[in-house]
VOVEX-770261 format. One record per residue: x, y negated, z of N, C-alpha, C in turn. Coordinates in steps of 0.001 Angstrom, whole numbers, padded with zeros to 6 digits, always signed. Layout:
XYZXYZXYZ;...
***
This chain:
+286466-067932+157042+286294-069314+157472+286694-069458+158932;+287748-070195+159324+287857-070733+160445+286645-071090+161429;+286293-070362+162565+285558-070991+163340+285926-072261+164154;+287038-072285+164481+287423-073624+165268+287757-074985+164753;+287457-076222+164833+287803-077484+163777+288540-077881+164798;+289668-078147+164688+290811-079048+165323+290852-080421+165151;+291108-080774+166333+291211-082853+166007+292458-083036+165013;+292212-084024+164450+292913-084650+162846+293244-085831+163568;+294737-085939+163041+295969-087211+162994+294946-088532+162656;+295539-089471+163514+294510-090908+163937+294743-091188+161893;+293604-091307+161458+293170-091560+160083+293684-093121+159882;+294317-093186+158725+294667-094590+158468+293964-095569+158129;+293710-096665+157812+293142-097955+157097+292667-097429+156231;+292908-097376+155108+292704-096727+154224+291623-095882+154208;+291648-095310+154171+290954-093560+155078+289614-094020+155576;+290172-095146+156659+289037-095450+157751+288036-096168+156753;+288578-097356+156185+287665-097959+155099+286802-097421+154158;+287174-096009+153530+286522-095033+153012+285602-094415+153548;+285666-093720+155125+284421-093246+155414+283331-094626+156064;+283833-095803+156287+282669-096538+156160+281991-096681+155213;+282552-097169+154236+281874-096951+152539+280909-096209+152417;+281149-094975+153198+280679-093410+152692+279170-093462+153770;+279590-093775+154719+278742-094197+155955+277863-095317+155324;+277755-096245+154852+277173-097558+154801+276137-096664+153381;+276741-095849+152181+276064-095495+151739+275225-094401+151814;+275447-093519+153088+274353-092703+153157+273509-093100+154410;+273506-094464+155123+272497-094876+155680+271618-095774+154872;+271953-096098+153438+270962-097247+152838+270114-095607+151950;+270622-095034+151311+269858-094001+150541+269536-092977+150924;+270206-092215+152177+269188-091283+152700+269259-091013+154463;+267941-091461+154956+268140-092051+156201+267485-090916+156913;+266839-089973+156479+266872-088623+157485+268226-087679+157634;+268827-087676+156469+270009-086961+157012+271267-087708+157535;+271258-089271+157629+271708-090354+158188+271400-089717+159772;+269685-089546+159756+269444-089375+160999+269611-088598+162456;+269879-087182+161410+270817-086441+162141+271963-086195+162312;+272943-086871+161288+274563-087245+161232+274577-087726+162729;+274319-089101+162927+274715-089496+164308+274379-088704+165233;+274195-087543+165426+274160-086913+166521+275430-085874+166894;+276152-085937+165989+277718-085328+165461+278908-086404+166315;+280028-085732+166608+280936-086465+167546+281583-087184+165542;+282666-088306+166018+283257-089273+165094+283121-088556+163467;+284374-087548+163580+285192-086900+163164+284208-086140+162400;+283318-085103+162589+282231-084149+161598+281625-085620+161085;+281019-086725+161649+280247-087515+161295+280552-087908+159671;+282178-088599+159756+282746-089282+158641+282498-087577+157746;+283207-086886+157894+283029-085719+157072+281696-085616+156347;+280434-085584+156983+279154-085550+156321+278660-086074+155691;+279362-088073+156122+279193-088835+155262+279860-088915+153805;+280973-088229+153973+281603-088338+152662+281291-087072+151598;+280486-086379+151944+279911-085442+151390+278610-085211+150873;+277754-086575+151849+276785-086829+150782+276751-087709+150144;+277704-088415+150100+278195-089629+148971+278482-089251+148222;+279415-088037+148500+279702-087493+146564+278759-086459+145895;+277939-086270+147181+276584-085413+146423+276126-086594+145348;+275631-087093+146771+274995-088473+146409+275521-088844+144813;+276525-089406+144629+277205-089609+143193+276298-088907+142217;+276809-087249+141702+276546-086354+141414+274699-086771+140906;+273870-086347+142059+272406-086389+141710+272333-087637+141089;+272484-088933+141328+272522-090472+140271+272709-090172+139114;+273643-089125+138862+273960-089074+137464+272591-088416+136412;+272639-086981+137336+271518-086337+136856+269984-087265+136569;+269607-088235+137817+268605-088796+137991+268273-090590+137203;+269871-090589+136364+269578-091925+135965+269536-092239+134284;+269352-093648+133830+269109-093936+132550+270190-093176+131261;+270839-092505+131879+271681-092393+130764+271341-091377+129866;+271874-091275+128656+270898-090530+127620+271610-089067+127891;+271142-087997+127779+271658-086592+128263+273203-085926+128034;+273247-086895+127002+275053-086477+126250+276299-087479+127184;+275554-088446+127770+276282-089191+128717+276285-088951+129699;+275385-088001+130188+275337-087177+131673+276016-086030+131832;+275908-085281+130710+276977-084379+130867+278533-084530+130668;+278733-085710+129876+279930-086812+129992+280312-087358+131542;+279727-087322+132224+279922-088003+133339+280016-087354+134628;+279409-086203+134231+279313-084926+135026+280743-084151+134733;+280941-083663+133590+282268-083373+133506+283458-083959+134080;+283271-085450+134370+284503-086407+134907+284423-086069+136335;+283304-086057+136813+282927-085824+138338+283882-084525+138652;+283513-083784+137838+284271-082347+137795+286073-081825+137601;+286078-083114+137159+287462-083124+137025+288018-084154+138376;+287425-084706+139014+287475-085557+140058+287612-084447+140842;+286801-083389+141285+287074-082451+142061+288127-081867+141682;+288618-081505+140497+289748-080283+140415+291130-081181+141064;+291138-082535+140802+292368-083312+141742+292189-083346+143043;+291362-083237+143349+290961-083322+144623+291654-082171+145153;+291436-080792+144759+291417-079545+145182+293009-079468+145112;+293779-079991+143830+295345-080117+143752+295754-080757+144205;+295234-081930+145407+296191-082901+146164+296440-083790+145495;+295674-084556+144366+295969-085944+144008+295624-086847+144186;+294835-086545+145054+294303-088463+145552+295110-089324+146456;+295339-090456+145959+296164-090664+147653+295247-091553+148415;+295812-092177+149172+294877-092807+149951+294844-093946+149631;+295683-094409+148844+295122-096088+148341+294616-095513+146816;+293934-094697+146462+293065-094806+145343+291966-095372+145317;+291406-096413+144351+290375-096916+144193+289507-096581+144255;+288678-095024+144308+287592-094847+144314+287309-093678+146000;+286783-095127+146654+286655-094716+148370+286173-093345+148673;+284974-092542+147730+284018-091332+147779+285379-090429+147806;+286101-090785+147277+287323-089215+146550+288596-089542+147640;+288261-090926+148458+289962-090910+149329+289084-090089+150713;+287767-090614+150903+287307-089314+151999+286916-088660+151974;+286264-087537+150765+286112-086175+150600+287323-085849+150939;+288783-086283+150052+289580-085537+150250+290450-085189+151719;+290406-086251+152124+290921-086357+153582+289813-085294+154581;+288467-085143+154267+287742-084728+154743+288138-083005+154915;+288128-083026+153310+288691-081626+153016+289427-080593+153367;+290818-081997+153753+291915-081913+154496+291872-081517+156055;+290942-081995+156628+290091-082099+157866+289706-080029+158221;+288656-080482+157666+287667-078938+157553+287782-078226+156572;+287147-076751+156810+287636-075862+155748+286504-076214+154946;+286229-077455+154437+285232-077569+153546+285278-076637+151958;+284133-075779+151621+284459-075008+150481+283835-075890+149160;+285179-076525+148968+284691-077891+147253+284172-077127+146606;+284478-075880+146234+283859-075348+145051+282397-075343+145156;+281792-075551+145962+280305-075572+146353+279883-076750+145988;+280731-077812+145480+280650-078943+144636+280091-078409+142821;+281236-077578+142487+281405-077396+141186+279393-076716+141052;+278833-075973+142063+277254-075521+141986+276472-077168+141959;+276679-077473+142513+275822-078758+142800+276296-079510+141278;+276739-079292+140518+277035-080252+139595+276204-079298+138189;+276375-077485+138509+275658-076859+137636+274556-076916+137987;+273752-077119+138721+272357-077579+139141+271450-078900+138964;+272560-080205+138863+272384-081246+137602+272068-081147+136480;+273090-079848+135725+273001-080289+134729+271823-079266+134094;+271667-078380+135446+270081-077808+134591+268922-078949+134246;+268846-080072+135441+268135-080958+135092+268438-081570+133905;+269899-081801+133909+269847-083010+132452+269251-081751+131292;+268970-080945+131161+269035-079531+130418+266957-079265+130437;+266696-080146+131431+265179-079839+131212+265004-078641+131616;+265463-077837+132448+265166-076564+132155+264074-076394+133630;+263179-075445+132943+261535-074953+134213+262307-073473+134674;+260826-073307+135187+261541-071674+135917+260338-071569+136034;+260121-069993+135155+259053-069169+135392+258453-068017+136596;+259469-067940+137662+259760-067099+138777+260249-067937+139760;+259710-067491+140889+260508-067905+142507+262041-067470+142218;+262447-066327+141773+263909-065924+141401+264865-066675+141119;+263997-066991+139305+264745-068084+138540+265023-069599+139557;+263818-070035+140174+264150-071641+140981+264725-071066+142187;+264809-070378+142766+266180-069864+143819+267092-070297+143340;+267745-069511+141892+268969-070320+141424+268977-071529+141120;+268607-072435+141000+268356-073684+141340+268561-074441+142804;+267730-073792+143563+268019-074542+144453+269599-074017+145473;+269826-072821+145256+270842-072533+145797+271967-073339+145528;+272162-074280+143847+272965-075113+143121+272683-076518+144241;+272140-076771+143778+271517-078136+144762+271057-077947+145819;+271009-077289+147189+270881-077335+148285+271179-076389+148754;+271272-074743+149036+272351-073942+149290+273568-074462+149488;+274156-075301+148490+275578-075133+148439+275831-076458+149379;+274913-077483+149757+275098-078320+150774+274933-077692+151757;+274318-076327+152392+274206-076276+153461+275585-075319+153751;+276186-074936+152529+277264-074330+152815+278204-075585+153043;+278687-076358+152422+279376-077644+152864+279788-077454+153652;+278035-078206+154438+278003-078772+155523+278678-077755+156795;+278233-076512+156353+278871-075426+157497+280224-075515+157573;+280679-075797+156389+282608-075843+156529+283348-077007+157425;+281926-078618+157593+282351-079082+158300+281946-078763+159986;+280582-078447+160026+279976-077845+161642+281185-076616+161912;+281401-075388+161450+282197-074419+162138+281199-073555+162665;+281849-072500+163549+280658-071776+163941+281397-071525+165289;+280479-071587+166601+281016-071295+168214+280867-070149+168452;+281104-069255+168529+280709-068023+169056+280184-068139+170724;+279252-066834+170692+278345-067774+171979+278214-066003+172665;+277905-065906+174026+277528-064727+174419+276093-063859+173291;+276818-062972+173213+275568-062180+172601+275812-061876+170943;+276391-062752+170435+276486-062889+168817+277972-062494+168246;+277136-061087+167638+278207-060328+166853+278816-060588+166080;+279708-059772+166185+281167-060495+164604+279982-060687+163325;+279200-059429+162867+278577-059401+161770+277438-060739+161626;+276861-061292+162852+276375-062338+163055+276766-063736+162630;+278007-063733+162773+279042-064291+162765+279192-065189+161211;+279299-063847+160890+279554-063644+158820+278787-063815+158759;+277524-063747+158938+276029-064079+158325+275674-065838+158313;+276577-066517+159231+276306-068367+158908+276159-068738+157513;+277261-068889+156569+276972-069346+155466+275662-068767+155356;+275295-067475+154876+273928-066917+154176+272362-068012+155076;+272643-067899+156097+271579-068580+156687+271906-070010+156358;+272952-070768+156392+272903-071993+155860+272352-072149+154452;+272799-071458+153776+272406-071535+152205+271608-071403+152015;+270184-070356+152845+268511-070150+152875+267949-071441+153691;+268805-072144+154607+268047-073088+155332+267851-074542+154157;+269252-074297+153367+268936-075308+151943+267946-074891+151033;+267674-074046+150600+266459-073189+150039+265510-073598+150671;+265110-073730+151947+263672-074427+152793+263778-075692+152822;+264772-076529+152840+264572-077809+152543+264154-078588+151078;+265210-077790+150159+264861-077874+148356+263389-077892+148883;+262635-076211+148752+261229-076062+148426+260518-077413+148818;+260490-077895+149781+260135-078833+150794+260098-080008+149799;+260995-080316+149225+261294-081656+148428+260151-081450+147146;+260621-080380+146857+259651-080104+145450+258455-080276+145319;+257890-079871+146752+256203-080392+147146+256036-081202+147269;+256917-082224+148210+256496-083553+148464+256749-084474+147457;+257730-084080+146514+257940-084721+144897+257218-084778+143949;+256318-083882+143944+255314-083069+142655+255117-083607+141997;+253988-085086+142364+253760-085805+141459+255094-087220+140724;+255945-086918+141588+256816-088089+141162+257479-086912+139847;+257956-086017+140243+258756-085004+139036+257936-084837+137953;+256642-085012+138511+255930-084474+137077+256139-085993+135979;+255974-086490+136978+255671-088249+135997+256899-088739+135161;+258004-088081+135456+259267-087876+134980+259352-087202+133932;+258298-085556+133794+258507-085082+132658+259554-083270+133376;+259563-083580+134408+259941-082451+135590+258659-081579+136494;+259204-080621+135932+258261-079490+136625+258941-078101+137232;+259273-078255+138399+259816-077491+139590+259163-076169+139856;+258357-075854+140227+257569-075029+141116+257841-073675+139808;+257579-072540+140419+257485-071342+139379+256450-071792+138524;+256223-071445+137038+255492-071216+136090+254543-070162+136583;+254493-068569+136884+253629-067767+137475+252896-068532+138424;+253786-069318+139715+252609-069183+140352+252013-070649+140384;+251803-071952+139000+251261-072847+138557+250017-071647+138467;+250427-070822+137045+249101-070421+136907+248233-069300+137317;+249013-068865+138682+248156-067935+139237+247140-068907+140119;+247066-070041+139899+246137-071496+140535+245798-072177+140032;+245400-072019+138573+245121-072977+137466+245933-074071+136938;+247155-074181+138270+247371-075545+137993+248768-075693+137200;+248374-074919+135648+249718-075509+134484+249968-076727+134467;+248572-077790+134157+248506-079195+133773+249503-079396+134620;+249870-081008+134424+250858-081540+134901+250084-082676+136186;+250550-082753+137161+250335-083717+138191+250552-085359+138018;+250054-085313+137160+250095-087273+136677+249386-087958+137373;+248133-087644+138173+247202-088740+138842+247215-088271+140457;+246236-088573+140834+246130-088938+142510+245093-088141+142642;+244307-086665+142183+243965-085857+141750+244267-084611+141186;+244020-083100+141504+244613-081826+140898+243631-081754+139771;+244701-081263+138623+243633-081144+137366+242361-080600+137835;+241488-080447+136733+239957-079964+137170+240204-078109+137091;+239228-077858+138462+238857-076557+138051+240484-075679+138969;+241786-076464+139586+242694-075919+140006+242732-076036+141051;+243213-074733+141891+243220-074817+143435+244479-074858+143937;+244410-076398+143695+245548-076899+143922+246276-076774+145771;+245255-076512+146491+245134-076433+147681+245909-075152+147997;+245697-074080+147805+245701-073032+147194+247396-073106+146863;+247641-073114+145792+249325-072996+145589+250451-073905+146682;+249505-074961+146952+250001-075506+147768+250837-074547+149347;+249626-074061+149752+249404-073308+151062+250421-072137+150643;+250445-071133+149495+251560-070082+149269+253013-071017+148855;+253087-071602+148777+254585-072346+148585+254922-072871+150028;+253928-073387+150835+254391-073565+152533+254416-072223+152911;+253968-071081+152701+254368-070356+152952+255594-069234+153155;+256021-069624+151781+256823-069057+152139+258291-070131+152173;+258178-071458+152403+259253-072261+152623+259451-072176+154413;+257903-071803+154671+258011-071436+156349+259000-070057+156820;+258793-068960+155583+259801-068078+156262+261535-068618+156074;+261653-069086+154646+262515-069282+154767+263291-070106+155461;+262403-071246+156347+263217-072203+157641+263609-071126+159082;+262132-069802+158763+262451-069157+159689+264201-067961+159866;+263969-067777+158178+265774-067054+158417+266831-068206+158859;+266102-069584+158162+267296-070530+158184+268063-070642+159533;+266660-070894+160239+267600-071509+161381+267853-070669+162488;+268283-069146+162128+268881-068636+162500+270409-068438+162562;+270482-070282+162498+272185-069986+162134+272811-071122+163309;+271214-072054+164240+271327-072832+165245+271927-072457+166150;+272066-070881+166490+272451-070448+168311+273802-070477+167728;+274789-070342+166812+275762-070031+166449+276839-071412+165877;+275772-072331+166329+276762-073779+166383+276768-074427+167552;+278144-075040+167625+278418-076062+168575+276879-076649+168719;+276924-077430+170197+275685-078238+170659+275381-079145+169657;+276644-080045+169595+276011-081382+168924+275886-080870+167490;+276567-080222+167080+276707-079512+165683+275392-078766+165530;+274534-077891+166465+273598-077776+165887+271985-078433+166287;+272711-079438+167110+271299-080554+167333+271020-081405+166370;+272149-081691+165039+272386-082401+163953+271740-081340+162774;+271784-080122+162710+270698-079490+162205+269453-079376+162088;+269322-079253+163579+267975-078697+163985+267297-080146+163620;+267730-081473+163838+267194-082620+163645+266790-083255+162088;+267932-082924+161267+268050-082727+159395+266698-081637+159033;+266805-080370+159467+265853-079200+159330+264596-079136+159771;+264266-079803+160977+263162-080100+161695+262289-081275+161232;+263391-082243+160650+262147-083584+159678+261162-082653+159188;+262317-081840+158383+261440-081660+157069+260550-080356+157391;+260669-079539+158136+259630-078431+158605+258448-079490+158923;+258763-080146+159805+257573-080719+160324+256671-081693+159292;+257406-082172+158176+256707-082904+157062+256180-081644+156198;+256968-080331+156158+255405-079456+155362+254849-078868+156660;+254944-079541+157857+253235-079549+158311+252394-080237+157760;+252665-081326+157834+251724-082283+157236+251563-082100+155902;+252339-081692+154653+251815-081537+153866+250930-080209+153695;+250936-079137+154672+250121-077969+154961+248757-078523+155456;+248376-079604+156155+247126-080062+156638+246497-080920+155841;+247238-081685+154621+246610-082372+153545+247411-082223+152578;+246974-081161+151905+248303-080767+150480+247857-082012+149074;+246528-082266+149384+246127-083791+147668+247159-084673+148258;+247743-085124+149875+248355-086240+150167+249650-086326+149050;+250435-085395+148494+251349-085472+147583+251070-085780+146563;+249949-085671+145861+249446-086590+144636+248651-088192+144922;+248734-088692+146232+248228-089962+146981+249472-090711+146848;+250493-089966+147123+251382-090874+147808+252971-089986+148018;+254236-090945+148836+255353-090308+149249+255115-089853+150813;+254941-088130+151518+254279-087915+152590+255883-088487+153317;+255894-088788+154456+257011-088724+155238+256791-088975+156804;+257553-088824+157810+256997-088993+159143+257332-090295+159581;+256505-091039+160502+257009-092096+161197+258185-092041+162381;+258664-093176+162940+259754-092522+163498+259952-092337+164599;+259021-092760+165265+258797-091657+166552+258793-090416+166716;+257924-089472+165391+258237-088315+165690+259666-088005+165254;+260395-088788+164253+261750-087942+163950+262885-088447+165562;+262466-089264+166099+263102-089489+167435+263022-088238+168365;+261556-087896+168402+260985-086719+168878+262163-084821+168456;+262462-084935+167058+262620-083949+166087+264129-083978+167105;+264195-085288+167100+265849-085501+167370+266325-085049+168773;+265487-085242+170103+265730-084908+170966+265574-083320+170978;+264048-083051+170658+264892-081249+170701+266074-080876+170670;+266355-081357+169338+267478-080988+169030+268799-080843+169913;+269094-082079+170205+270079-082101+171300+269789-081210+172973;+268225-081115+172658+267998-080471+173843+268344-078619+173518;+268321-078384+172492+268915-077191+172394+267657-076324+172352;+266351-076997+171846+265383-076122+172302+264995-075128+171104;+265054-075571+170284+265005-074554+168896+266049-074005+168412;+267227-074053+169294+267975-072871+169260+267190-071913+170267;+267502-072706+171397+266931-071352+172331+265653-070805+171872;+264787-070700+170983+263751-070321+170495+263860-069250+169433;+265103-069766+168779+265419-068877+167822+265952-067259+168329;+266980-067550+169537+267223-066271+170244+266363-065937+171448;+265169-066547+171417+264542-066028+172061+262915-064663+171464;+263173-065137+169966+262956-064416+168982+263709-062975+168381;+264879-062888+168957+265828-062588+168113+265968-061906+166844;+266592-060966+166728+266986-060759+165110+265692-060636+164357;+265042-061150+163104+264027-060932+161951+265031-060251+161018;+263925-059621+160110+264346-059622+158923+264499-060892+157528;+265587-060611+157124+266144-061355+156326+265192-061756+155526;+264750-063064+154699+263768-063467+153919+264551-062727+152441;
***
């Protein structure tokens, strides 16, 4: 992977109209990672946006009315949307704006699409119903659906090389991006619980439901009777805490603004399983999320560079 991203030929009409599109839709549907986009110069910005638009796409499919034989119908097209993509067929006056700026994007950064083709097998485990009886088994899962965004996203950030950080360091970005998606997934899954369950979705390992009583399903504003729900709660922040801790070992090794746009995306959500670590029933109450002062707060670190410098001021852990 190229460490250096080079400035790209003034983008046409066309083009330009597309990453607004792309922009307009990942500030109405997801406004924490909206939140740390703008902290990215023009150029990575449009890139991020057009990458979670076609995530974006992708999960709708998995997440909407259509009956399961039409999702994997639709998922397949998505999939074939990428393989033109990857052969150079889009042009820029094609009708569908998501695919004229991925591809231009593409074109841009060494973005790795195929990390698309995971995110689409990670759908369709959902349309597929499928649980996971092991932390193992939902690894592969989330590595499909969030791993492979944080790999993306790395193809559009790059990596700076900085005093101190070895070639082998170096090679190690993707892996830490792909565990820092692994701490964000876990993250979602908790604060989802009761919405997935009410769906008929159940995330979390099977072992460790019932190494806590808690098989039943999370339907009310209440943990079944007799489950310490508190309890599974606290070992699942646990170990989503180490894994933010390998994650963001991949901050000292990006550009400033590139990794103040991390640390700001990564830092919501650490700091929301604080809060869900200090009241774990709040996820069967309600959707936990922070107000926005503190993500203003999350945000300036960031740019301030302070949880990088924290991270090498730690230096090397062992790998989660």
């Amino acid at each position: 992977m190229s460490r250096t991203v080079k400035g790209s030929p003034h983008a046409s009409a066309p083009v330009l109209a597309a990453y607004r599109y792309c922009e307009a839709v990942t500030g109405h549907q997801a406004r924490n990672f909206a939140y740390g986009i703008r902290l990215l110069p023009t150029e990575k910005r449009h890139a991020m946006s057009a990458l979670y638009a076609f995530s974006r796409r992708v999960d709708d499919i998995g997440d909407g009315p259509l009956d399961p034989e039409a999702k994997r119908t639709r998922l397949a097209e998505t999939r074939a949307l990428l393989d033109r993509m990857r052969g150079g067929g889009i042009e820029e006056d094609d009708t569908d704006p998501v695919a004229v700026a991925l591809a231009h994007a593409a074109h841009r950064f060494p973005i790795p699409l195929d990390a698309l083709d995971e995110l689409i097998d990670g759908v369709l485990m959902d349309v597929a119903g499928q649980t996971y009886e092991t932390w193992d088994d939902l690894k592969v899962y989330c590595r499909c659906v969030a791993g492979a965004i944080g790999r993306l996203s790395l193809g559009v950030f790059g990596t700076a090389p900085g005093a101190g950080h070895s070639e082998d360091e170096l090679e190690r970005a993707p892996t830490y991006a792909d565990t820092l998606g692994l701490a964000l997934q876990l993250t979602n899954i908790l604060r989802d619980v009761r919405e997935d369950a009410a769906t008929g979705r159940t995330y979390l390992p099977a072992d460790d439901l019932a190494k806590f009583g808690c098989a039943a399903a999370f339907r009310g504003s209440t943990a079944p009777p007799d489950a310490d729900f508190t309890g599974l709660v606290h070992f699942e922040v646990r170990r989503a805490r180490a894994l933010f801790a390998e994650g963001f070992r991949l901050l000292p090794l990006l550009d400033r603004r590139s990794g103040a746009c991390v640390s700001a995306m990564a830092g919501i959500y650490r700091r929301l399983l604080d809060r869900i670590a200090r009241d774990p029933g709040a996820v069967l109450r309600g959707r936990v999320s922070l107000p926005g002062h503190e993500k203003a707060y999350v945000a300036v670190r960031g740019l301030a560079g302070l949880d990088a410098r924290a991270v090498e001021r730690r230096g090397a852990g062992r790998p989660v």
